[in-house]
C-alpha positions in Angstrom: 4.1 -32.5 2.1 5.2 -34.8 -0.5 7.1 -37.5 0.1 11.0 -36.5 0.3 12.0 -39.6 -1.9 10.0 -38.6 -4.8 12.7 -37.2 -7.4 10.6 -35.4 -8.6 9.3 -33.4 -5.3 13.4 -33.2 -4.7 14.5 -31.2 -7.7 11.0 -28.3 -6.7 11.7 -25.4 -5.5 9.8 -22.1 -4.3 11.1 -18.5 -5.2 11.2 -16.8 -1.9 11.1 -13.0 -1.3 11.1 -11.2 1.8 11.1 -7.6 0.8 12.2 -4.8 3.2 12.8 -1.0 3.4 16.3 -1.2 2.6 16.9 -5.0 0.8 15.3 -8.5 -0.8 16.1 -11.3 1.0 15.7 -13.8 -1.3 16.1 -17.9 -1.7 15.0 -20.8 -3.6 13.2 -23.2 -0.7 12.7 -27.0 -0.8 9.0 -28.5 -0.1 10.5 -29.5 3.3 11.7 -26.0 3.8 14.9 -26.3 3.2 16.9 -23.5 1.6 18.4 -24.6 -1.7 20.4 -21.1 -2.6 19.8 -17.9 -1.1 20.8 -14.6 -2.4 20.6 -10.6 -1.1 19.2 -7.3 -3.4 18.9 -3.6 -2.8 15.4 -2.8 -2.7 16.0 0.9 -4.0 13.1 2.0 -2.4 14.1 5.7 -3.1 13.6 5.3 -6.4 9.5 5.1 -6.0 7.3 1.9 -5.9 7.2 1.1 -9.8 10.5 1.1 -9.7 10.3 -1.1 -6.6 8.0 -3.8 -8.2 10.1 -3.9 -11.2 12.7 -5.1 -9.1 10.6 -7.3 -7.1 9.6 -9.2 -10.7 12.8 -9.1 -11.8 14.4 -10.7 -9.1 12.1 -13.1 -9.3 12.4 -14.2 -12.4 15.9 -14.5 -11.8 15.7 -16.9 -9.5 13.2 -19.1 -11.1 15.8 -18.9 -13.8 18.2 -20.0 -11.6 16.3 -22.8 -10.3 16.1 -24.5 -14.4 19.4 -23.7 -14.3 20.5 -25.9 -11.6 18.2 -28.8 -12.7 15.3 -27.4 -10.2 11.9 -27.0 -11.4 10.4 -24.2 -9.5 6.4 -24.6 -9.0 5.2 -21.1 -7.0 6.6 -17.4 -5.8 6.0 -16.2 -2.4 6.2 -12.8 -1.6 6.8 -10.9 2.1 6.0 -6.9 2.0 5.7 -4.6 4.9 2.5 -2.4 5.8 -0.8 -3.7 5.7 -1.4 -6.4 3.0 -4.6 -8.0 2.1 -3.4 -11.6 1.7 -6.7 -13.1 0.5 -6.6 -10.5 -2.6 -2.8 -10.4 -3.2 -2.8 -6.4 -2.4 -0.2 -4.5 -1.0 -2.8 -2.1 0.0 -0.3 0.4 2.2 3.5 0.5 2.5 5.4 3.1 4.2 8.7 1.6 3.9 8.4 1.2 -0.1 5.9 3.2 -1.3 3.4 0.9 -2.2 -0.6 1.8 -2.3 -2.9 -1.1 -3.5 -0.6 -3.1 -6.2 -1.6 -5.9 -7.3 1.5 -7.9 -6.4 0.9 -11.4 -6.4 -1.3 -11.0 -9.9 1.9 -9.2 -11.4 4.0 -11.8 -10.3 1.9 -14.6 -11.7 1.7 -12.5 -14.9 5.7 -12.4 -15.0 6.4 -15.9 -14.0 3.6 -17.9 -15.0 3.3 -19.4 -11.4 1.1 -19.4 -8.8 2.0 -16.8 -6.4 1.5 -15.7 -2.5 1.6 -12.4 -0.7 2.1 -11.7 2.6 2.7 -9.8 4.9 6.8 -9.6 6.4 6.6 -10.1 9.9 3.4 -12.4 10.1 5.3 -14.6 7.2 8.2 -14.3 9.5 5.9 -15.7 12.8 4.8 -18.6 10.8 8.4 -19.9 9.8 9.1 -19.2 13.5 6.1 -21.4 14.5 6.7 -24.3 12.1 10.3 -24.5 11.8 11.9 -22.3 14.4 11.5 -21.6 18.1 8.0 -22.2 18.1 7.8 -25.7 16.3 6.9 -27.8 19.4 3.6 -25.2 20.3 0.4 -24.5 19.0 -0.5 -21.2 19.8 2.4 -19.0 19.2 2.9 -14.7 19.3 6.2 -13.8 17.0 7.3 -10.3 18.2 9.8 -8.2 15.5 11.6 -5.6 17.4 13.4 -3.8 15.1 13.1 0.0 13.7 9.6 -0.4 15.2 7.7 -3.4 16.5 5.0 -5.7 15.0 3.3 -9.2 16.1 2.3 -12.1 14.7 0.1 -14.4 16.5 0.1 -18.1 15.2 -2.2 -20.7 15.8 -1.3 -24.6 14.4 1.1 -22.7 11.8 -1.3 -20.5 10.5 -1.4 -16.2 11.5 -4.1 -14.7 11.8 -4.5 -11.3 9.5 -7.3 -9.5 10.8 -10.4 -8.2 8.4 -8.1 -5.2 7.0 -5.2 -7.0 6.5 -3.8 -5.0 9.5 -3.5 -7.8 12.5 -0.4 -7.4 14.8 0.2 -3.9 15.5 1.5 -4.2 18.5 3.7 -1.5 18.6 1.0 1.0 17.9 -0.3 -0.1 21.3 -0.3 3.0 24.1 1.9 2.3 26.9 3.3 5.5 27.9 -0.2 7.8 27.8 1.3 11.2 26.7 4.8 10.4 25.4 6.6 10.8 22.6 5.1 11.9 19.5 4.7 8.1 16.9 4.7 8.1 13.4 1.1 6.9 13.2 0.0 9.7 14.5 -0.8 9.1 18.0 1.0 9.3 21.4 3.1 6.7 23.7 2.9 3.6 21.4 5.2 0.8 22.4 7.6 1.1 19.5 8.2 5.0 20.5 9.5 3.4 23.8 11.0 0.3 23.1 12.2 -0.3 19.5 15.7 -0.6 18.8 15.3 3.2 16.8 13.9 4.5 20.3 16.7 2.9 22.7 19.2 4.4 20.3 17.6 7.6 20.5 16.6 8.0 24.3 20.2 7.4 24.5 21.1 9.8 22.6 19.1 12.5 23.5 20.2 11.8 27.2 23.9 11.6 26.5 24.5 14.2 23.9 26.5 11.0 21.8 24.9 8.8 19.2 24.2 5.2 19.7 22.7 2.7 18.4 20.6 -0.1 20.7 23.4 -2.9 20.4 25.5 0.0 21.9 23.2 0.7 24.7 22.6 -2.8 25.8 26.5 -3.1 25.7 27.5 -0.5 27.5 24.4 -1.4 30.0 25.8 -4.6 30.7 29.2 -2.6 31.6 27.4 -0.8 34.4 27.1 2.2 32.5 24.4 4.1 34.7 22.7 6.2 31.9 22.4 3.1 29.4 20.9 1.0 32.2 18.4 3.7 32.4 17.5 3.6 29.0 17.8 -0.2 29.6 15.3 -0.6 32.9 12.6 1.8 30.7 12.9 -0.5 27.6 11.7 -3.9 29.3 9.8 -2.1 31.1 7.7 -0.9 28.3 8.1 -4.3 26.5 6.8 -6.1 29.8 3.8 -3.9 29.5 3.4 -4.3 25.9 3.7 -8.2 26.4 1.4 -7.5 29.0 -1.4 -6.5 26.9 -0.7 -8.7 24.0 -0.9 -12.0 26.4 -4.2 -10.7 27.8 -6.3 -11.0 24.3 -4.2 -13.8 22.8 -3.6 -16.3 25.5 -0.4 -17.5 24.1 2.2 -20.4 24.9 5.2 -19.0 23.9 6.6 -16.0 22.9 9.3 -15.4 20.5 11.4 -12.4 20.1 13.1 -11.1 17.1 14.7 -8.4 15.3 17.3 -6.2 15.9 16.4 -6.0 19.8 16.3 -9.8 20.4 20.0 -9.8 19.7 20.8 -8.5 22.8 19.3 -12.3 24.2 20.2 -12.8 27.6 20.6 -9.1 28.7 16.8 -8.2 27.3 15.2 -11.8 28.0 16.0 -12.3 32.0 15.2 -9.3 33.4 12.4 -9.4 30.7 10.6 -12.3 32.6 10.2 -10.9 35.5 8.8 -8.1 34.6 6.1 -9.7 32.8 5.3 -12.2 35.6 4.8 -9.5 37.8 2.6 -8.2 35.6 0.3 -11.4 34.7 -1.6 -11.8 37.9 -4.5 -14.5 37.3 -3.1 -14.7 33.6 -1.0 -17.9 32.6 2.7 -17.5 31.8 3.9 -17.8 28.6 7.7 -18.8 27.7 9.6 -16.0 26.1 12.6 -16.9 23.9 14.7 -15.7 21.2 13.6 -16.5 17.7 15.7 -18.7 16.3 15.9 -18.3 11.9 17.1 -14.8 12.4 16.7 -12.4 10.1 16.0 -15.8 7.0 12.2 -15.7 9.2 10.9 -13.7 6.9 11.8 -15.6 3.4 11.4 -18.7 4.6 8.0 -17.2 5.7 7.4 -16.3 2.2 8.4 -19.8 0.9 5.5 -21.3 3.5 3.0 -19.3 1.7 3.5 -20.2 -1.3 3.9 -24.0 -0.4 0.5 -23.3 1.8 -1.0 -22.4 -1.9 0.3 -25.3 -3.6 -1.6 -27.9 -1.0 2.1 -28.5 1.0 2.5 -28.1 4.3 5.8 -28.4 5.7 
């Protein structure tokens, strides 16, 4: 990282995008990863993926137009996509949430803004701001775990995620844990995320009660003594613990942080959620489960760490 009394290192900025189903999250991020200004978009993914990546650039180049603005000299663009993203080839090579299928993202980008670029992927750029500057910041080996409309890992080793050949690492909520169950988007059976994302607590609810609800509501009224929602509840960690489960046995990790929409619920999911795991772990060592701690600014200043990680810094 360069020195924080260089003047010129203070006035350098990175355009930050974390890109998501529904809206850009979006900042300008000091070399120490510090955000400088920070501003929300609607993503408009409705409107098909060219229309999306003409946002994305546009966006962009606002903000690096911002940055001059202000007297900042912004030096690179990172960018944070869902699906399955080949980093080393700036791809989005699959996107669900926005439509995208193989576009050359971070060579548009560079094209637009004349700086070098970085793509990632949302939730592993969200584990590695966890790891370096969150939560995670005092271990090495570190599994990020977004539980949100569905549920996706990171795992982090000295600040760096791991991506897998494909680009595809971290599907952890694609695991089986309920052999037979519910019917997942991806095609097959019993995957974590049909169990024990917030989309599935609100909908076992749901279906159980004959009201809507969403998971905030559930854990609320669970904590109330509400018997169904403790149901719904009890099954949740449940699932997670065994989801953890498996996720601890190939990674090995120190710590665990939890995120997304679920993690909110803090308290009432993390201490019943320890036990269950331990019981679980037999000859396996115990890792520490907490609550992520940037919130839902992981994922930018995830993006911002990628593009500092191409420009030789290191926060």
């Amino acid at each position: 990282m360069t020195p924080t009394g260089d003047p010129v290192a203070a006035g350098e900025v990175v355009v930050a995008l974390d890109v998501g189903g529904t809206g850009i999250k979006c900042a300008l991020v000091a070399p120490d990863g510090t955000a400088r200004h920070v501003e929300r978009h609607p993503t408009g993914a409705a409107r098909g993926p060219r229309a999306v990546v003409e946002t994305i650039l546009t966006v962009a180049e606002g903000l690096a137009g911002k940055a001059r603005a202000d007297g900042l000299t912004p030096v690179a663009v990172g960018v944070a996509v869902p699906g399955v993203i080949d980093e080393a080839a700036g791809i989005a090579a699959w996107s669900a949430n926005v439509g995208f299928r193989d576009v050359p993202l971070r060579d548009l980008v560079t094209a637009r803004l004349g700086l070098p670029a970085a793509l990632g992927h949302d939730v592993r750029a969200g584990g590695v701001a966890e790891a370096r500057l969150g939560a995670g910041r005092e271990s090495r080996h570190v599994l990020f775990v977004a539980i949100g409309t569905g549920i996706a890992a990171a795992h982090v080793v000295d600040g760096v995620a791991a991506t897998g050949a494909h680009g595809a690492a971290g599907e952890l909520g694609h695991v089986v844990v309920r052999p037979g169950g519910a019917p997942c988007g991806c095609g097959s059976a019993g995957c974590l995320e049909t169990v024990a994302s917030a989309a599935a607590v609100g909908r076992r609810y749901s279906e159980l009660a004959g009201v809507p609800a969403t998971a905030a509501e559930v854990a609320a009224l669970a904590r109330t003594g509400d018997a169904l929602a403790g149901q719904v509840w009890r099954e949740t960690v449940d699932a997670l613990a065994d989801g953890l489960l498996t996720a601890q046995s190939l990674y090995d990790v120190e710590l665990i942080v939890l995120g997304g929409g679920l993690a909110e619920a803090d308290a009432a999911l993390l201490d019943p959620l320890r036990p269950a795991l331990r019981s679980r772990l037999t000859f396996r060592r115990e890792p520490r489960l907490v609550r992520a701690a940037l919130g839902d600014e992981a994922g930018c200043l995830g993006a911002a760490l990628l593009a500092l990680d191409r420009l030789g810094r290191v926060p």
